[in-house]
C-alpha positions as CSV (number, residue, x, y, z in Angstrom):
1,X,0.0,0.0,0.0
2,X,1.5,3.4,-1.0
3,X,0.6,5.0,2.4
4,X,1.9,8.8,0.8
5,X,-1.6,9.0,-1.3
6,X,-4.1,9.0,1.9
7,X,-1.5,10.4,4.7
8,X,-1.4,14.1,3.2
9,X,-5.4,13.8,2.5
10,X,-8.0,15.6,4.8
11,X,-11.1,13.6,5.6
12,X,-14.8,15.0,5.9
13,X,-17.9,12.8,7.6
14,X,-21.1,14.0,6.7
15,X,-23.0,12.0,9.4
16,X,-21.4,10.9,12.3
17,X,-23.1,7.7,13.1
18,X,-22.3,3.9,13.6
19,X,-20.6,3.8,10.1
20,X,-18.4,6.8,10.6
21,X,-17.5,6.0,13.7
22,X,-16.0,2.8,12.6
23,X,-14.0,4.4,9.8
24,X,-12.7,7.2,11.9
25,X,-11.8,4.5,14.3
26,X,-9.9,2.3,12.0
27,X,-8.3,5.0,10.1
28,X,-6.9,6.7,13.3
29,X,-5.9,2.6,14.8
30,X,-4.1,2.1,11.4
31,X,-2.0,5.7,11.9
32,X,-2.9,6.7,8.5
33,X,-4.0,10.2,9.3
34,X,-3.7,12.1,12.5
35,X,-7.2,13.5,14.1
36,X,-6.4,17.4,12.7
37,X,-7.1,15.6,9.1
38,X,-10.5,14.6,10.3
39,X,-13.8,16.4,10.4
40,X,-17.4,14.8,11.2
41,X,-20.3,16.8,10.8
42,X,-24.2,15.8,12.7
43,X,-27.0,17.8,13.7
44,X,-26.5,16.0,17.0
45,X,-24.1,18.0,19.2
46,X,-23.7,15.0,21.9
47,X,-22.9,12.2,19.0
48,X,-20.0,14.9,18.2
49,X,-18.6,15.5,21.3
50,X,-18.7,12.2,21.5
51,X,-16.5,11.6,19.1
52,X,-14.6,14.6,19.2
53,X,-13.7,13.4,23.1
54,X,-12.9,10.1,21.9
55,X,-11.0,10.5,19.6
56,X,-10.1,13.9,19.2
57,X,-11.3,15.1,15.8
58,X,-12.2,18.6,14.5
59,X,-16.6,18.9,14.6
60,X,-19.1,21.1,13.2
61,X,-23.4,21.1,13.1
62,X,-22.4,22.8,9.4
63,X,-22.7,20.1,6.7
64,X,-21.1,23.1,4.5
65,X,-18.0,23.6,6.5
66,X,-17.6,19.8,6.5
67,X,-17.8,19.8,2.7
68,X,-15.0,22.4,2.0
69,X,-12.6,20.5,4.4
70,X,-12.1,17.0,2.8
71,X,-10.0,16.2,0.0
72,X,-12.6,13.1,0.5
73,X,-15.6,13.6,1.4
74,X,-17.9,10.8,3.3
75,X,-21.7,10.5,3.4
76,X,-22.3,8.6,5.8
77,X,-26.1,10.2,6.7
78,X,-29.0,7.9,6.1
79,X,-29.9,7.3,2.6
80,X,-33.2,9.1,2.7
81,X,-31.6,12.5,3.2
82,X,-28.3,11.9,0.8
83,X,-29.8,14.1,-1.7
84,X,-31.2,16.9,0.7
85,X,-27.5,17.2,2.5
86,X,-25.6,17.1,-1.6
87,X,-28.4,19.9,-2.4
88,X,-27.5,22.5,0.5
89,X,-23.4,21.6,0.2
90,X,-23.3,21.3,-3.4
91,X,-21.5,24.8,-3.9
92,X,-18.7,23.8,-1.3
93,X,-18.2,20.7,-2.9
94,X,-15.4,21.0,-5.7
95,X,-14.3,19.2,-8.4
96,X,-10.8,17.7,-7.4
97,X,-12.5,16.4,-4.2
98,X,-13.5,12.7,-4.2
99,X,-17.1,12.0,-2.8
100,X,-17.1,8.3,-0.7
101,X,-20.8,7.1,-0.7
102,X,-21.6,4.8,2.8
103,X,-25.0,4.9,2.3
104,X,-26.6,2.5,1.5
105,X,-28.9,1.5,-1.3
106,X,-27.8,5.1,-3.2
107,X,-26.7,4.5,-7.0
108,X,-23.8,7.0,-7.9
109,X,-25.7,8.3,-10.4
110,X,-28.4,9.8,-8.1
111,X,-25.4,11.7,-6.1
112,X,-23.5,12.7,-9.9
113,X,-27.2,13.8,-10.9
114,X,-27.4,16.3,-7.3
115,X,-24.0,17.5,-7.4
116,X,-24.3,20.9,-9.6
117,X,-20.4,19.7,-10.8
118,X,-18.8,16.8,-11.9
119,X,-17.0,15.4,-8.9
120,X,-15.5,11.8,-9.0
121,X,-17.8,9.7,-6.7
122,X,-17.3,6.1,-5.3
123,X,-19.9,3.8,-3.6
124,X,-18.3,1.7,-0.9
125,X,-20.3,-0.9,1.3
126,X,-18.1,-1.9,4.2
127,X,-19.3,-4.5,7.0
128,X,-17.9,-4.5,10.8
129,X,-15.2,-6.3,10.5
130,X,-13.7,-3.5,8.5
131,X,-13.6,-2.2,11.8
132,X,-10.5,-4.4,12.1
133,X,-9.3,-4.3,8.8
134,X,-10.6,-7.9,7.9
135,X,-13.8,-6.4,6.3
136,X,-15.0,-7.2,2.8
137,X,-16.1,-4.0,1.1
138,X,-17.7,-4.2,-2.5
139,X,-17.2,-0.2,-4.3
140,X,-18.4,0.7,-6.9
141,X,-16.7,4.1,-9.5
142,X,-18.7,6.7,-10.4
143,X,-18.2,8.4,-14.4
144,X,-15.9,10.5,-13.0
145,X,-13.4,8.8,-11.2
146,X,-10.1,8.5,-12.8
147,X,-7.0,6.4,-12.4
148,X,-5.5,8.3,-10.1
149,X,-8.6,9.0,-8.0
150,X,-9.0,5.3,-8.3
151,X,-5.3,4.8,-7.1
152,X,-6.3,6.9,-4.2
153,X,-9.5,4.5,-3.2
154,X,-8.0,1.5,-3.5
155,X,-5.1,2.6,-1.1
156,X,-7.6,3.8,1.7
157,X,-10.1,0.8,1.2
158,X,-6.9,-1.7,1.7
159,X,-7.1,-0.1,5.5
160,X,-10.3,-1.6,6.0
161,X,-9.8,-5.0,4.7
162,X,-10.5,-6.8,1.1
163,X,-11.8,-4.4,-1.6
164,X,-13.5,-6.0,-4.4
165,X,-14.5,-3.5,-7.5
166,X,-18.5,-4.8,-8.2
167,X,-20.8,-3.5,-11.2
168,X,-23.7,-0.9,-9.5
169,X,-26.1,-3.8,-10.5
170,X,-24.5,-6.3,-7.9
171,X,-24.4,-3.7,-5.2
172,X,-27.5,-5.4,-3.6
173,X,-26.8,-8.5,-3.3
174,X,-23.3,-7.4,-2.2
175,X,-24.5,-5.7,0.4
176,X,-26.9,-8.4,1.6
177,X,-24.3,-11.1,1.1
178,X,-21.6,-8.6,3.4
179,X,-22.8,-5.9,5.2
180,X,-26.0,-7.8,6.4
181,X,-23.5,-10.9,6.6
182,X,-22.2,-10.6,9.6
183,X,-25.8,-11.1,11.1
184,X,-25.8,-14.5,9.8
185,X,-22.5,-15.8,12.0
186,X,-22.7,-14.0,15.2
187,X,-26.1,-16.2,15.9
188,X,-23.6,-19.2,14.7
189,X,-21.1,-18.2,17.0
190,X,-23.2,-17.4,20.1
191,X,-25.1,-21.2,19.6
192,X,-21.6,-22.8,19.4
193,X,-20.2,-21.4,22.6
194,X,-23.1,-21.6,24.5
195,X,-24.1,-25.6,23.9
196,X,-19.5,-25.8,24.4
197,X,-20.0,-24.2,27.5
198,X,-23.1,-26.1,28.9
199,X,-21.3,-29.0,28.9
200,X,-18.0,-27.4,30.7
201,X,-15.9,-25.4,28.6
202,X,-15.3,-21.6,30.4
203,X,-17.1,-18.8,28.0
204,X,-14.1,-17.7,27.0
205,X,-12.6,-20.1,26.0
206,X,-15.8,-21.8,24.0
207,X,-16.0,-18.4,22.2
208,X,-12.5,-18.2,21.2
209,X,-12.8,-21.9,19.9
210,X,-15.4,-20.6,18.0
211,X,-14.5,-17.9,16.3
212,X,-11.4,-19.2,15.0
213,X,-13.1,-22.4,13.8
214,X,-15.3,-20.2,11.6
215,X,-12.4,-17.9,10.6
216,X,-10.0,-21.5,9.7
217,X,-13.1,-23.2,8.2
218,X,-13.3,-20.0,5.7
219,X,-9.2,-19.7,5.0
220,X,-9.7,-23.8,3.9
221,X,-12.3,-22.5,1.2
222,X,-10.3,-19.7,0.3
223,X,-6.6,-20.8,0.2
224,X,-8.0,-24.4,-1.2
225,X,-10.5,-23.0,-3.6
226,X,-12.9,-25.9,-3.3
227,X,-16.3,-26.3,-2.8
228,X,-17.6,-25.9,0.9
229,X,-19.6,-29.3,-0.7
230,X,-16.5,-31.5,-1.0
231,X,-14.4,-30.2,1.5
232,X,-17.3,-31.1,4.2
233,X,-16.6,-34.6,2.8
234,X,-13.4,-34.7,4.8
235,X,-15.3,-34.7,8.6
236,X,-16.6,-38.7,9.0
237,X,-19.4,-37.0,11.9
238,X,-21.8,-34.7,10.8
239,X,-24.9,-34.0,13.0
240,X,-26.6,-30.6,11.1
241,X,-29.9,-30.8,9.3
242,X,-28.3,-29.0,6.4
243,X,-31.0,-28.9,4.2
244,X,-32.9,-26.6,7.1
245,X,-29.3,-24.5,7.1
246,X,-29.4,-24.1,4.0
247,X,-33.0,-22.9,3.5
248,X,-32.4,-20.8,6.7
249,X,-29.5,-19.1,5.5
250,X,-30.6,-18.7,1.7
251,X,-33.8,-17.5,2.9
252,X,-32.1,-14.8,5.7
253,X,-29.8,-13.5,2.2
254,X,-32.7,-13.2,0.4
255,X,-34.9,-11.6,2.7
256,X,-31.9,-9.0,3.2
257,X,-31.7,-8.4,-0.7
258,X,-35.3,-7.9,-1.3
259,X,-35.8,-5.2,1.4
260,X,-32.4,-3.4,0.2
261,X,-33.4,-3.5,-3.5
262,X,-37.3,-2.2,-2.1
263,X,-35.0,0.7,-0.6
264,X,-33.0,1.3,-3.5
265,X,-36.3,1.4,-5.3
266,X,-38.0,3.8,-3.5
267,X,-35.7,6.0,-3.4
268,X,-34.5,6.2,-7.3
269,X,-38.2,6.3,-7.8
């Protein structure tokens, strides 16, 4: 990672919620910018002392002000009021700033079609592991975005974990397969340590077991590149009604997809 393209870069949060906390968090753990290069804007003063004691960061209620300070510019509002915050901002924002999209279910062109200039614009949906760099976050460029603006996002999304470069069609069922995803392994994880630890391993200790059980089982699929359905032939004991997991999972992903695409609907509508 060429560190020298995100170190000298100021960052703006529009929206100072879960999401941006996690970034600012990460960014500031992986000492690739110092807190003077970051700026969070919210309508909610305690959320940005919050932060601002936490982590000390520069604040401001002024969406505006928060705008005109980053080279890159996060929205990380809700998606219903993406296009109200671009509208009021739009004559702060300039055109060799980059605009990083965390909202979710917002095309880039519904941003590009807001913004009253062509400014490069990137979709990213990260998940909370990123918050450890070990996320997977799917991003999507915008017409805009050149190589070197490129350059720039792949640099900073390697921070977070494993960026993969998706068509805006598969942004969906990208987001319900990894952002929701995590939703689908922590009830996993909590069933496998408790039944451990109702028959005498400490909580701890089950939970540990677990978690890296999961986290080998999926560097097996990955560094062996075979099929979860053959590698499963290597375990003799197998006690899980898989055709209920697998109609439990599927069904959980496609539940997620539909009411994401039923967002993204509504609001390019």
């Amino acid at each position: 990672m060429t560190d020298e393209l995100i170190q000298r870069k100021r960052f703006a949060f529009l929206g100072a919620g879960i999401i941006a906390g996690v970034f600012i968090e990460r960014m500031l753990n992986a000492r690739v910018t110092t807190p003077d290069n970051i700026l969070a804007t919210d309508p909610k003063e305690e959320r940005l002392k919050e932060l601002s004691d936490r982590f000390g960061i520069r604040t401001s209620p002024d969406n505006k002000i928060g705008a005109d300070f980053g080279d890159l510019l996060f929205l990380a509002m809700p998606p219903g009021v993406v296009k109200e915050v671009l509208s009021e901002s739009c004559r702060a924002v300039h055109e060799n700033q980059i605009i990083v999209s965390l909202a979710a279910a917002v095309p880039t062109w519904i941003i590009e079609s807001v913004l009253c200039k062509p400014v490069p614009v990137v979709r990213v949906i990260p998940n909370t592991p990123s918050l450890i760099g070990a996320g997977v976050n799917p991003y999507v460029l915008g017409k805009h975005v050149s190589n070197d603006h490129a350059a720039v996002i792949e640099n900073l999304l390697s921070v977070f974990g494993n960026a993969v470069r998706i068509e805006e069609k598969d942004m969906s069922i990208a987001t319900a397969l990894t952002a929701v995803g995590p939703t689908y392994i922590f009830p996993v994880l909590h069933a496998l340590a408790s039944a451990a630890e109702s028959k005498g391993l400490q909580r701890k200790q089950a939970l540990a077991m677990a978690a890296d059980l999961v986290a080998g089982t999926a560097r097996l699929v990955r560094e062996t590149a075979r099929e979860p359905e053959e590698l499963k032939l290597m375990i003799g004991t197998r006690t899980l009604n898989e055709e209920q997991t697998v109609t439990l999972f599927s069904g959980a992903l496609t539940q997620a997809f539909e009411k994401i695409l039923a967002s993204e609907r509504k609001l390019t509508s």
